[in-house]
Structure formats: C-alpha cells, structure tokens
C-alpha positions as CSV (number, residue, x, y, z in Angstrom):
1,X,-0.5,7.2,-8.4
2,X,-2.0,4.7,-10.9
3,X,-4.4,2.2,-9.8
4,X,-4.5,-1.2,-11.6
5,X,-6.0,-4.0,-10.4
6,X,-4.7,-5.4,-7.0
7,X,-2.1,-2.8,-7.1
8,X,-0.9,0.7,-6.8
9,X,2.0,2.1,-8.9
10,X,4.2,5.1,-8.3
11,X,5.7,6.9,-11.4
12,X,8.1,9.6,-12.3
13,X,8.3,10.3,-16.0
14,X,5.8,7.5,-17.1
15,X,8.6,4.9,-15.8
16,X,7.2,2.7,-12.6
17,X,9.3,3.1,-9.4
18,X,7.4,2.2,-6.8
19,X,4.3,-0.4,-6.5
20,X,2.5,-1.8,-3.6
21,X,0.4,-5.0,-4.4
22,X,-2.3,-6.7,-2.7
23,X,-4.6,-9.8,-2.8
24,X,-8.2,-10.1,-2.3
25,X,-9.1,-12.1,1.1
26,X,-12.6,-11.7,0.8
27,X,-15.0,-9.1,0.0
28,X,-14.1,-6.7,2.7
29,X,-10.4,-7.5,3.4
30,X,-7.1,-7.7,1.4
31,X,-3.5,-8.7,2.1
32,X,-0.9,-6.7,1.2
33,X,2.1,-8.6,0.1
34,X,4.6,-6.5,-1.7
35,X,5.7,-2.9,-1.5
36,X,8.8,-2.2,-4.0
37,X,10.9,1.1,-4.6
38,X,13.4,1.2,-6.9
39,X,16.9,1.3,-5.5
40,X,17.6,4.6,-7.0
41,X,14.5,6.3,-5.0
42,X,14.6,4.8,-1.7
43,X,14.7,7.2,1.0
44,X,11.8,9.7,-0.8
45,X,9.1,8.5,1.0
46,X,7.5,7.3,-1.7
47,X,6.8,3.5,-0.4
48,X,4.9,5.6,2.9
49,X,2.7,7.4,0.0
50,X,1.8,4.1,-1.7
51,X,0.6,3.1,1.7
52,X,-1.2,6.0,2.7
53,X,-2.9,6.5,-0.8
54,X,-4.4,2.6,-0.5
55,X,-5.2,3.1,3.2
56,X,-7.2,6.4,2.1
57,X,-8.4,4.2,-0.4
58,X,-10.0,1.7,1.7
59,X,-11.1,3.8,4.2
60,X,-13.4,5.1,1.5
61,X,-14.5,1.7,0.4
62,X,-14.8,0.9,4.1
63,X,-12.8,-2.4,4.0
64,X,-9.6,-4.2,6.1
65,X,-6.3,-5.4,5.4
66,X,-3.5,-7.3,6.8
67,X,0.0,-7.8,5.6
68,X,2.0,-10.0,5.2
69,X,4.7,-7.5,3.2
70,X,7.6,-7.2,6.2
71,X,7.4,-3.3,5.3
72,X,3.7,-2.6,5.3
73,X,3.8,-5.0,8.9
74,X,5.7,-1.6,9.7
75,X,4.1,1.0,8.4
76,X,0.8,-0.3,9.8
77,X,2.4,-0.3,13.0
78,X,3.5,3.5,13.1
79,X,0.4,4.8,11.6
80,X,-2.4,4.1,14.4
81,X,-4.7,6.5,12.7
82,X,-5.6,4.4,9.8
83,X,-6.1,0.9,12.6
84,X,-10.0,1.1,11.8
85,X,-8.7,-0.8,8.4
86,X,-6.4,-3.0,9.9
87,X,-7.0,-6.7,10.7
C-alpha cells in the first residue's frame, strides 16, 4: 500500500489498481468517497484491504470517518469491529 495524501493506493508491479480516497471533514474525521479496483482485479479482495489498511490507519491516529462511497457504506457495515471509527 502507498499512502499519498487523502488516499491509499494498491499496486501490483509499480502499476496502480486499486485506490480508496478520502476528504478531510475536520481534524478528527474524514469522508471516504471513492474506492476503485481495476476491472481486471475485482473479486481479489483487494478494495476490502484498502479499507482495512485506512481503518487500521485511523484507529492508530484515533480519528472517525463516514462515507459517502456506496462500497465503503458496505464494508463499514459488515465490519462492526472497526465502529469505534465510524460516524
């Protein structure tokens, strides 16, 4: 995983295949907005590690997010043990 800033991109071979952006709310609390695999790698899980890397993320910065990406609406949802970051 490569952290850049307000996003998290998955690679394979130095080519991008995956991201999952966010937005800064406030100083505790982001939105994420966008989680993108590339057609050719769906089904790999590799949109659930984006999310679970920036969870782990800001469970170690001890801040919040919400979403407003349809998919990470979801994968909030079916991962209860990271709700202490959720909005």
């Amino acid at each position: 995983m490569i952290e850049k800033e307000n996003k998290i991109i998955y690679e394979i071979n130095g080519e991008e295949i995956g991201v999952v952006e966010y937005e800064k709310i406030d100083e505790n609390t982001i939105d994420i907005y966008h989680t993108y695999v590339d057609p050719d790698y769906q089904g790999r899980h590799i949109a659930g590690n984006l999310m679970e890397y920036l969870f782990k993320k800001l469970q170690k910065e001890k801040k919040k997010a919400t979403a407003s990406c349809s998919y990470a609406k979801h994968w909030m949802e079916k991962h209860p043990e990271y709700s202490n970051n959720f909005m």
